[in-house]
Biopython code that builds the backbone (N, CA, C, O; Angstrom):
import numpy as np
from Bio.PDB.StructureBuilder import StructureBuilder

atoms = [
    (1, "UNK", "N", (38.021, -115.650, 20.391)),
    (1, "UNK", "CA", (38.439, -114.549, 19.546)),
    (1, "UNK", "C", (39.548, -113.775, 20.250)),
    (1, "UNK", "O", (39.482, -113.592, 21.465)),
    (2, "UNK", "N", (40.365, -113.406, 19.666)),
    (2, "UNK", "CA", (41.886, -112.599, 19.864)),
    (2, "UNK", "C", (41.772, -111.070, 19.836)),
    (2, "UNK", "O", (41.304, -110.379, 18.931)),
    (3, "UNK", "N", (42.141, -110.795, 20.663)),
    (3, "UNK", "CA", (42.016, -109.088, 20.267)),
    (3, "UNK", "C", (43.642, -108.924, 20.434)),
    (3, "UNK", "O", (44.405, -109.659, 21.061)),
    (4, "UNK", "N", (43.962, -107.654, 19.630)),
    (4, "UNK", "CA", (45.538, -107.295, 19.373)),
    (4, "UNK", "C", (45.729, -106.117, 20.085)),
    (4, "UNK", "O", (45.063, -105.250, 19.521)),
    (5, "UNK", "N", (46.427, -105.569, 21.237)),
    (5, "UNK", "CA", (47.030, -104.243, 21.480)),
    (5, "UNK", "C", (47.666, -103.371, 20.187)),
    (5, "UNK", "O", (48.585, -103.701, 19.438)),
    (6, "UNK", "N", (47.278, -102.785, 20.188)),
    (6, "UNK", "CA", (47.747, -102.092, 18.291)),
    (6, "UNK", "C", (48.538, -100.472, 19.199)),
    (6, "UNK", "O", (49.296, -99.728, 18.577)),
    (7, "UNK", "N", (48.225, -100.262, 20.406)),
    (7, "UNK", "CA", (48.603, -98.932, 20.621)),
    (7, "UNK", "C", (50.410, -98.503, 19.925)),
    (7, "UNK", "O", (50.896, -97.602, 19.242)),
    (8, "UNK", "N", (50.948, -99.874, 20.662)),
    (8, "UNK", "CA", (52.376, -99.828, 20.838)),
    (8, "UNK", "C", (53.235, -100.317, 19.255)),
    (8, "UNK", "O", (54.441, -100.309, 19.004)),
    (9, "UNK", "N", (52.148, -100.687, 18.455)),
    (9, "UNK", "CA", (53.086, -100.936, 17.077)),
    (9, "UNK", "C", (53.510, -99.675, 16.884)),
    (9, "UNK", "O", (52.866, -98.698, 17.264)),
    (10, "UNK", "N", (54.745, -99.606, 16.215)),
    (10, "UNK", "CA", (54.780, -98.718, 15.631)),
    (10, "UNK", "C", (55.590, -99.209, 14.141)),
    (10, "UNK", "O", (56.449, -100.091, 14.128)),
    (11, "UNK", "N", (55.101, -98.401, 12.828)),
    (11, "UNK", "CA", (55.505, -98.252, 11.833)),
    (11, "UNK", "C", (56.460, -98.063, 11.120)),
    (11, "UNK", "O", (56.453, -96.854, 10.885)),
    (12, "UNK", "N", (57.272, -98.513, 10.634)),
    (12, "UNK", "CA", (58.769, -98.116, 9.678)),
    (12, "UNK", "C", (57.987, -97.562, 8.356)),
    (12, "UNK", "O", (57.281, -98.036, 7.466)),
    (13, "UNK", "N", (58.555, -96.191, 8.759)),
    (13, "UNK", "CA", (58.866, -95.001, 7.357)),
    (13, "UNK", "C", (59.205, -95.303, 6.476)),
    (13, "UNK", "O", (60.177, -96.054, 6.401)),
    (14, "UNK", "N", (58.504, -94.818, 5.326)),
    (14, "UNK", "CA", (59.261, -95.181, 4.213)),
    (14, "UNK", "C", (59.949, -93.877, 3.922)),
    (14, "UNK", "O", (60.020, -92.759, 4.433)),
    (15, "UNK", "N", (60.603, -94.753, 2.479)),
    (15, "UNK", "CA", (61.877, -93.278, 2.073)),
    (15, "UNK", "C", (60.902, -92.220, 1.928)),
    (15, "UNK", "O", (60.908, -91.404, 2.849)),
    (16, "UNK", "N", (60.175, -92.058, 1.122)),
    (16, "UNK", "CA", (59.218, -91.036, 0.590)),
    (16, "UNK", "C", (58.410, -90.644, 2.330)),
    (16, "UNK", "O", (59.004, -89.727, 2.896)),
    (17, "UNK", "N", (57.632, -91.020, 2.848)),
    (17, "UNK", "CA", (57.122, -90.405, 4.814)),
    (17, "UNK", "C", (58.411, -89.601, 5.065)),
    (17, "UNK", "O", (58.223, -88.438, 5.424)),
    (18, "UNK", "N", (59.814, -90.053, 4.928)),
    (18, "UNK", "CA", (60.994, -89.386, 5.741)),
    (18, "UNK", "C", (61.347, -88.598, 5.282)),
    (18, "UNK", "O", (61.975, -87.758, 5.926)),
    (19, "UNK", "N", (61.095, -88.439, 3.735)),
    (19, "UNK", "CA", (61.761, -87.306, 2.886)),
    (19, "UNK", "C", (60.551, -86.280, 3.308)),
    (19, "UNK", "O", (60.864, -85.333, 4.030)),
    (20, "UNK", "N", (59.976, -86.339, 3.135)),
    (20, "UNK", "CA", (58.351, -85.177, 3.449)),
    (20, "UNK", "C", (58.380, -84.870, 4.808)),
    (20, "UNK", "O", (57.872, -83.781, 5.077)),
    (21, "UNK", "N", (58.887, -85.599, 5.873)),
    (21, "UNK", "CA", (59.369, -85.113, 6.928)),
    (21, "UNK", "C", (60.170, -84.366, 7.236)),
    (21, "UNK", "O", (59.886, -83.393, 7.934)),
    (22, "UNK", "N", (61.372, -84.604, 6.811)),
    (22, "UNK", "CA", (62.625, -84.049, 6.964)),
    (22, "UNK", "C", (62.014, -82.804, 6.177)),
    (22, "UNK", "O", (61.514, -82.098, 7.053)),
    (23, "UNK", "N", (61.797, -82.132, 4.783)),
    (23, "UNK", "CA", (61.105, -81.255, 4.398)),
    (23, "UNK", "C", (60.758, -80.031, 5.119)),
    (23, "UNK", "O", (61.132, -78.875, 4.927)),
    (24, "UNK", "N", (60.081, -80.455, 5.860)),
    (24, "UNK", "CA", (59.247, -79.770, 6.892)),
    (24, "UNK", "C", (60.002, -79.319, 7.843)),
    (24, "UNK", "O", (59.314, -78.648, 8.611)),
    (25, "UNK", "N", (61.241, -79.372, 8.204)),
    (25, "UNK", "CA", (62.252, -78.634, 8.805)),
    (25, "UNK", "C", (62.760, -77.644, 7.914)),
    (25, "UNK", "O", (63.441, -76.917, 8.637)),
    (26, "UNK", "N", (62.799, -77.295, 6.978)),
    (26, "UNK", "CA", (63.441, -76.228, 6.090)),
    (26, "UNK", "C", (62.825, -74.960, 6.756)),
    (26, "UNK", "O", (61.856, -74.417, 6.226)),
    (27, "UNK", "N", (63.291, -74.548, 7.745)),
    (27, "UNK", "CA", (62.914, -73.075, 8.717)),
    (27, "UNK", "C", (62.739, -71.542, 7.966)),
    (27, "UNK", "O", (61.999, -70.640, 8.359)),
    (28, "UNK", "N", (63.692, -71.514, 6.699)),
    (28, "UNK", "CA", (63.712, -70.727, 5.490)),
    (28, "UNK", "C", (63.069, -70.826, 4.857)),
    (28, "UNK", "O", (62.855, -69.727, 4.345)),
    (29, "UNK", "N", (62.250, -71.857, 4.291)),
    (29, "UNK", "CA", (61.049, -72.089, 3.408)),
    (29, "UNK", "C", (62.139, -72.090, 1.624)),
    (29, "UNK", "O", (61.670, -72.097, 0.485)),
    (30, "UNK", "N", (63.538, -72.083, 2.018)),
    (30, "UNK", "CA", (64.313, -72.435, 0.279)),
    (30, "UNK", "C", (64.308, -73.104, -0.255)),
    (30, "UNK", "O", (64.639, -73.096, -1.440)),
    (31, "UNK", "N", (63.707, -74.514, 0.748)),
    (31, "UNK", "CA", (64.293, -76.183, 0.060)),
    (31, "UNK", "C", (65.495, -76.550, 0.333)),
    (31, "UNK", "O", (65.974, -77.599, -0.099)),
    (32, "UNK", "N", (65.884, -76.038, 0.801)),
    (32, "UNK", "CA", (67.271, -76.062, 1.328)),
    (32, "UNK", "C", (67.720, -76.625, 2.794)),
    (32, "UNK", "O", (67.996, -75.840, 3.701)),
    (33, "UNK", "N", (67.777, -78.137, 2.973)),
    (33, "UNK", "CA", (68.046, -78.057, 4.853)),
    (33, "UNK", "C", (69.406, -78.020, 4.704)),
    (33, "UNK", "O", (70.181, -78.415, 3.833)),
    (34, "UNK", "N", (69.565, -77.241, 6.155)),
    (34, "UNK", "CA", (71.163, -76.728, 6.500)),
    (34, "UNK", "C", (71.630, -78.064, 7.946)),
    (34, "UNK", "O", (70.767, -78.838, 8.358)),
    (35, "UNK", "N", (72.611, -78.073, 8.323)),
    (35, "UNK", "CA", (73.074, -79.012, 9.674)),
    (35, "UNK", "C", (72.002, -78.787, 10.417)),
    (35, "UNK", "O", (71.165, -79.688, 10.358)),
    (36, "UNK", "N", (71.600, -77.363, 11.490)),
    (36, "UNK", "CA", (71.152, -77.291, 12.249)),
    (36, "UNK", "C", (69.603, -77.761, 11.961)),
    (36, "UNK", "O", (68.990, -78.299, 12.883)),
    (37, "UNK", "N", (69.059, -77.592, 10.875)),
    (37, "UNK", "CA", (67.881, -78.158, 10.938)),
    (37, "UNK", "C", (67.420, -79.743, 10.504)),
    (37, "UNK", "O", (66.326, -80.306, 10.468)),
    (38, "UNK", "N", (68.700, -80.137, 10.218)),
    (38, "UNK", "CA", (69.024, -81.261, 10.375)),
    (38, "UNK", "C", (68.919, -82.197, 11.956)),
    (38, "UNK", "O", (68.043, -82.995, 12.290)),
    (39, "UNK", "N", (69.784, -81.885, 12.498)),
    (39, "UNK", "CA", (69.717, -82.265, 13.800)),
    (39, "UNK", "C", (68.737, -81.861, 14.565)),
    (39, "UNK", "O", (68.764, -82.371, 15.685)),
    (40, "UNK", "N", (67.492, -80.797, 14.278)),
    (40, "UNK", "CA", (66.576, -80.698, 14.637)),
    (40, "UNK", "C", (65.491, -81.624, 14.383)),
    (40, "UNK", "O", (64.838, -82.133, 15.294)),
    (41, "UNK", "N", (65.257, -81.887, 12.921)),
    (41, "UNK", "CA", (64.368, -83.062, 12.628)),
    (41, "UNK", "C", (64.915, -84.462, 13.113)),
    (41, "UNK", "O", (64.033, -85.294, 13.328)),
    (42, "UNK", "N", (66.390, -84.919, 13.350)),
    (42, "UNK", "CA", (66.794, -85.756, 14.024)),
    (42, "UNK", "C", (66.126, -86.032, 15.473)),
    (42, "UNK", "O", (65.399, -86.968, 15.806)),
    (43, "UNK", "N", (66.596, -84.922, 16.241)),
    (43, "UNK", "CA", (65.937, -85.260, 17.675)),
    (43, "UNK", "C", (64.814, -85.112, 18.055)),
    (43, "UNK", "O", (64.588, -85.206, 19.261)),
    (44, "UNK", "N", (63.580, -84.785, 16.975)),
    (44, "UNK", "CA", (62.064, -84.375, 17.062)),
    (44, "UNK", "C", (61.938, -86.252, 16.446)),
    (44, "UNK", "O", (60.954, -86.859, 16.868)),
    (45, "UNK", "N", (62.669, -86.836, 15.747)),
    (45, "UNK", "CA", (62.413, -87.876, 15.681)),
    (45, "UNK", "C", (62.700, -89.152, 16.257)),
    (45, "UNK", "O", (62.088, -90.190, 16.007)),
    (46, "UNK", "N", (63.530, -89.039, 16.934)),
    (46, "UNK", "CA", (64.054, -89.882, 18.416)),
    (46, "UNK", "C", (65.224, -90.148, 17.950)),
    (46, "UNK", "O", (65.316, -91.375, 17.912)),
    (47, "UNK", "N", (66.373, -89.560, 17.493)),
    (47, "UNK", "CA", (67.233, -90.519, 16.878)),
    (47, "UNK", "C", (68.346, -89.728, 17.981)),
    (47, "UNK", "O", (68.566, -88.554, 18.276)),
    (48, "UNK", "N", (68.931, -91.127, 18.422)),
    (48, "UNK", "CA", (69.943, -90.239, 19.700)),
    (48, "UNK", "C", (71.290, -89.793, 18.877)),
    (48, "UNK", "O", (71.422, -90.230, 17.734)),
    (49, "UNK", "N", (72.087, -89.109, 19.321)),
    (49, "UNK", "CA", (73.188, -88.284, 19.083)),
    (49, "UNK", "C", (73.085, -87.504, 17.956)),
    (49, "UNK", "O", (74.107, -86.975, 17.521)),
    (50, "UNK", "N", (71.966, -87.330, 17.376)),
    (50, "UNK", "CA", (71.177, -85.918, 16.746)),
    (50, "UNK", "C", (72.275, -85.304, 16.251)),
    (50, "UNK", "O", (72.500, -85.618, 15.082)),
    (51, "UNK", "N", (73.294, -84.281, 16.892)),
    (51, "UNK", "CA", (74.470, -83.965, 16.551)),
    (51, "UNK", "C", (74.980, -84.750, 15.754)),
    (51, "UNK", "O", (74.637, -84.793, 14.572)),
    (52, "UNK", "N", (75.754, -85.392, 16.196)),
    (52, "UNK", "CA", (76.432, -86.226, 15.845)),
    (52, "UNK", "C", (75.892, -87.260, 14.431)),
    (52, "UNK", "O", (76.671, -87.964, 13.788)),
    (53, "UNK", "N", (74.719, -87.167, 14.216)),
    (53, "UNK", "CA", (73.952, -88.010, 12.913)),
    (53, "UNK", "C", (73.858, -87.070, 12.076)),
    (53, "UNK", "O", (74.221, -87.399, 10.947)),
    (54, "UNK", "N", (73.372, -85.606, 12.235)),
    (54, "UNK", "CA", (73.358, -84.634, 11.218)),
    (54, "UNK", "C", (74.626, -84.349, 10.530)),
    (54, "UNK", "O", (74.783, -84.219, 9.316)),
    (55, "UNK", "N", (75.788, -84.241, 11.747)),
    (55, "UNK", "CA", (76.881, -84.460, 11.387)),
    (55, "UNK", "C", (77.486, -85.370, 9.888)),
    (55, "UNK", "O", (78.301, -84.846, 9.128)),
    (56, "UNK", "N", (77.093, -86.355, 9.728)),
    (56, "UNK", "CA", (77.620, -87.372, 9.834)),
    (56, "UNK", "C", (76.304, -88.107, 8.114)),
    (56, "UNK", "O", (76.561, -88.870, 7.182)),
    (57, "UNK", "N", (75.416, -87.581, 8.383)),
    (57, "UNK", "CA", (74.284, -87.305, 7.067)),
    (57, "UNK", "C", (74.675, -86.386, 6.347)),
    (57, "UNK", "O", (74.796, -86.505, 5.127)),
    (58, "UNK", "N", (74.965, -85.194, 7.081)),
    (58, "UNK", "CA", (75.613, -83.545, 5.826)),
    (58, "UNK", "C", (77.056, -84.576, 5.267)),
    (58, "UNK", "O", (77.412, -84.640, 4.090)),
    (59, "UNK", "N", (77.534, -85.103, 6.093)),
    (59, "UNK", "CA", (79.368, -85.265, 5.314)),
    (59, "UNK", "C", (78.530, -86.405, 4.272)),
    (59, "UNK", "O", (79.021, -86.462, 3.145)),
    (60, "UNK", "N", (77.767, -86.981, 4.429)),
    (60, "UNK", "CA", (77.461, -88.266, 3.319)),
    (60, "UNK", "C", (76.940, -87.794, 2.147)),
    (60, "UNK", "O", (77.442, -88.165, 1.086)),
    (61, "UNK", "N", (75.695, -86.774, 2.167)),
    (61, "UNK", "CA", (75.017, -86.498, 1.393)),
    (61, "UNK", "C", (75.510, -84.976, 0.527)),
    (61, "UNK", "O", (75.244, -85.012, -0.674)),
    (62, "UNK", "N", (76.097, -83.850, 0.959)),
    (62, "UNK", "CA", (76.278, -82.932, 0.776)),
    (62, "UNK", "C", (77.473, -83.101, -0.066)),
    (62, "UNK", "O", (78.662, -82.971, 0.226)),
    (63, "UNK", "N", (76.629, -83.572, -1.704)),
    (63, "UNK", "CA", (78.126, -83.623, -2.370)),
    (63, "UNK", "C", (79.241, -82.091, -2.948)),
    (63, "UNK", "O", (80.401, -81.706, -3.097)),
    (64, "UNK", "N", (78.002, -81.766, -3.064)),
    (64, "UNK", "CA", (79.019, -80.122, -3.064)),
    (64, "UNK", "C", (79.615, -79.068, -2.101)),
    (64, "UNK", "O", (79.844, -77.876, -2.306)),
    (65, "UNK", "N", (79.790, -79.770, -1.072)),
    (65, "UNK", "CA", (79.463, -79.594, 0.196)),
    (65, "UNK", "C", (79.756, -77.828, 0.671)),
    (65, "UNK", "O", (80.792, -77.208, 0.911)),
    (66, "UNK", "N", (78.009, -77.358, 0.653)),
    (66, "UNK", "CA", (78.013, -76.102, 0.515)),
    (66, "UNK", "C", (77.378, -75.979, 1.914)),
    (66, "UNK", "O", (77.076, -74.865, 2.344)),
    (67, "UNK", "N", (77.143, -77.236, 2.722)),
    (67, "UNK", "CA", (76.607, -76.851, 4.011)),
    (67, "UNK", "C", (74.859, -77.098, 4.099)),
    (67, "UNK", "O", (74.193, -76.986, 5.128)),
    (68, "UNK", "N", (74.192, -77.563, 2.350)),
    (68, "UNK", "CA", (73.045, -77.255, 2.673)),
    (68, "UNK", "C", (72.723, -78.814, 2.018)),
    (68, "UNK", "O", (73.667, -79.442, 1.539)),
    (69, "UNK", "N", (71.676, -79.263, 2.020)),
    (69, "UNK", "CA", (71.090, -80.540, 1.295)),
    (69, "UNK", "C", (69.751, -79.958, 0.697)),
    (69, "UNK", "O", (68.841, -79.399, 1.309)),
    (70, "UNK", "N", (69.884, -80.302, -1.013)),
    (70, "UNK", "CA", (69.302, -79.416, -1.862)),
    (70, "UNK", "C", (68.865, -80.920, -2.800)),
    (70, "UNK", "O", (69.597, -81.905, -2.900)),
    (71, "UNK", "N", (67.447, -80.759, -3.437)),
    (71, "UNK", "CA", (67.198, -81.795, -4.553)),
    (71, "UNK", "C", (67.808, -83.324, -4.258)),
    (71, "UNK", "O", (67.754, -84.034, -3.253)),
    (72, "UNK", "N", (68.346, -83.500, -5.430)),
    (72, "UNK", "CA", (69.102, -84.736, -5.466)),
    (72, "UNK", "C", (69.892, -85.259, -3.752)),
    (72, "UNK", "O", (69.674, -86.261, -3.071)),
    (73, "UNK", "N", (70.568, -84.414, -3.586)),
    (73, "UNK", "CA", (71.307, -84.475, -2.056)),
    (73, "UNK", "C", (70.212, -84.824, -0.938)),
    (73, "UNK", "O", (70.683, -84.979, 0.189)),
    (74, "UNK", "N", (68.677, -84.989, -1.083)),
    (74, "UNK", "CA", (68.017, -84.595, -0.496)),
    (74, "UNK", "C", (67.717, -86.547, -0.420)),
    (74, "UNK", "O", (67.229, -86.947, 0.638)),
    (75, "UNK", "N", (67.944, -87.346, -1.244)),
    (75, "UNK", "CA", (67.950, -88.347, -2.203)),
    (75, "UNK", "C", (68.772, -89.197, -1.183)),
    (75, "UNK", "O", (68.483, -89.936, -0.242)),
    (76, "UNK", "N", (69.796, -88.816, -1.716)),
    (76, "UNK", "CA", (71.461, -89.535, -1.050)),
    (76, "UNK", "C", (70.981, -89.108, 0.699)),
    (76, "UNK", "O", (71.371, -89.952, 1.507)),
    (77, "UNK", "N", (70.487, -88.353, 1.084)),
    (77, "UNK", "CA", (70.542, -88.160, 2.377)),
    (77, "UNK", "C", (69.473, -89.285, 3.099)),
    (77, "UNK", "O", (69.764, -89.931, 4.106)),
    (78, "UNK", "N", (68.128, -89.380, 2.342)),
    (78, "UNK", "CA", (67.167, -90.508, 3.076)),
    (78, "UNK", "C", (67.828, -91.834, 2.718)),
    (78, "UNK", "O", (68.177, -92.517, 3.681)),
    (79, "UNK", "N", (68.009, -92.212, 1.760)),
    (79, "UNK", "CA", (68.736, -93.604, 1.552)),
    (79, "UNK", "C", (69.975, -93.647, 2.752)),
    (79, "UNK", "O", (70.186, -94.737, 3.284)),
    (80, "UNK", "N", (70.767, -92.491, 3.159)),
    (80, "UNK", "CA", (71.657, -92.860, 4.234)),
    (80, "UNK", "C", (71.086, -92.933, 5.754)),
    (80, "UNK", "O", (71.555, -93.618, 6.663)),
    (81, "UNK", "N", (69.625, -91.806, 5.834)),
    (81, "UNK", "CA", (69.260, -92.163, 7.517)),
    (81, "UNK", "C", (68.661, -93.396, 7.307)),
    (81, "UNK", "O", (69.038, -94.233, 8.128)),
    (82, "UNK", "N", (67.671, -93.891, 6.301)),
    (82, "UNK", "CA", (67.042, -95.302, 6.675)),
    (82, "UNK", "C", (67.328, -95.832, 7.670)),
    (82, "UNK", "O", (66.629, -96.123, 8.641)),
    (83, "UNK", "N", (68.826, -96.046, 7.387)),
    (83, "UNK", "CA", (69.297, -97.597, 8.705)),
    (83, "UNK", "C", (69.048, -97.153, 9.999)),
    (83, "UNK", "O", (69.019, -97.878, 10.994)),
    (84, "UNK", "N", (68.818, -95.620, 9.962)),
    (84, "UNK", "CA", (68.425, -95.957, 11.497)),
    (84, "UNK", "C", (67.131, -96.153, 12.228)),
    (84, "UNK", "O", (66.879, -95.943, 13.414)),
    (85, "UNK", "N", (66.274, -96.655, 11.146)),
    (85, "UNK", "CA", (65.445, -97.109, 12.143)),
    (85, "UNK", "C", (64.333, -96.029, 12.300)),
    (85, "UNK", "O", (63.738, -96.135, 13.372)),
    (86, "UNK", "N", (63.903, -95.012, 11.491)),
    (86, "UNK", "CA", (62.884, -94.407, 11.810)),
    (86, "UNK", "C", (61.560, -94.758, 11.952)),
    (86, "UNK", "O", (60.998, -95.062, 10.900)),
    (87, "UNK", "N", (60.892, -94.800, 12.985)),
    (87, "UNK", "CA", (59.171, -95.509, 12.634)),
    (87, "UNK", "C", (58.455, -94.431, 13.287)),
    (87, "UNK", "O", (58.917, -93.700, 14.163)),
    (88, "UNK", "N", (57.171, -94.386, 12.737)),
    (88, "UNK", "CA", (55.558, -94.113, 13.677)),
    (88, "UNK", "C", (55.227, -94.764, 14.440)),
    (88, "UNK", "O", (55.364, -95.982, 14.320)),
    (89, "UNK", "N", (54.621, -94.162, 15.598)),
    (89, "UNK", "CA", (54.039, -94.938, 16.471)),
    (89, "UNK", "C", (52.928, -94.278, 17.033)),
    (89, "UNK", "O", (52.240, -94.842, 17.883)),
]
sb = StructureBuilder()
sb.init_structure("model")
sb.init_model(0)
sb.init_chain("A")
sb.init_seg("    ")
for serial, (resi, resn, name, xyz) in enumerate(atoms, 1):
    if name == "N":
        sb.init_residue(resn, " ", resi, " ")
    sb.init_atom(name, np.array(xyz, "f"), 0.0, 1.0, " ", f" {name:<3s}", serial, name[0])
structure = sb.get_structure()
């Protein structure tokens, strides 16, 4: 009989886990994430150059670009972090 180390799997997020994540950074409680709390839920989630990805998520997703990711924008923004790779572990 086989036994499996299970400590070290870790899980790929789905869109819906990342959106409810990211969520949970809204520091204002508006619904509203801004850059900085952007790049905060970035580097609480391991994703390196944090800066530089929030960066780079606000210019993708923020079609009205008022600085904040609201509803729909909220949409366009998880479909663009996917690729990088977010998991549980």
């Amino acid at each position: 009989m086989h036994t499996f180390e299970t400590k070290n799997l870790e899980k790929p997020l789905s869109e819906e886990e990342l959106k409810c994540l990211l969520k949970k950074y809204d520091k204002t409680g508006d619904g509203k994430l801004n850059r900085q709390e952007l790049k905060v839920a970035f580097k609480d989630l391991g994703i390196w150059f944090c800066g530089l990805r929030a960066y780079q998520a606000m210019h993708h997703a923020d079609k009205n670009k008022d600085g904040l990711i609201v509803n729909d924008e909220m949409d366009v923004l998880v479909e663009f972090a996917m690729k990088w790779g977010f998991t549980l572990s």
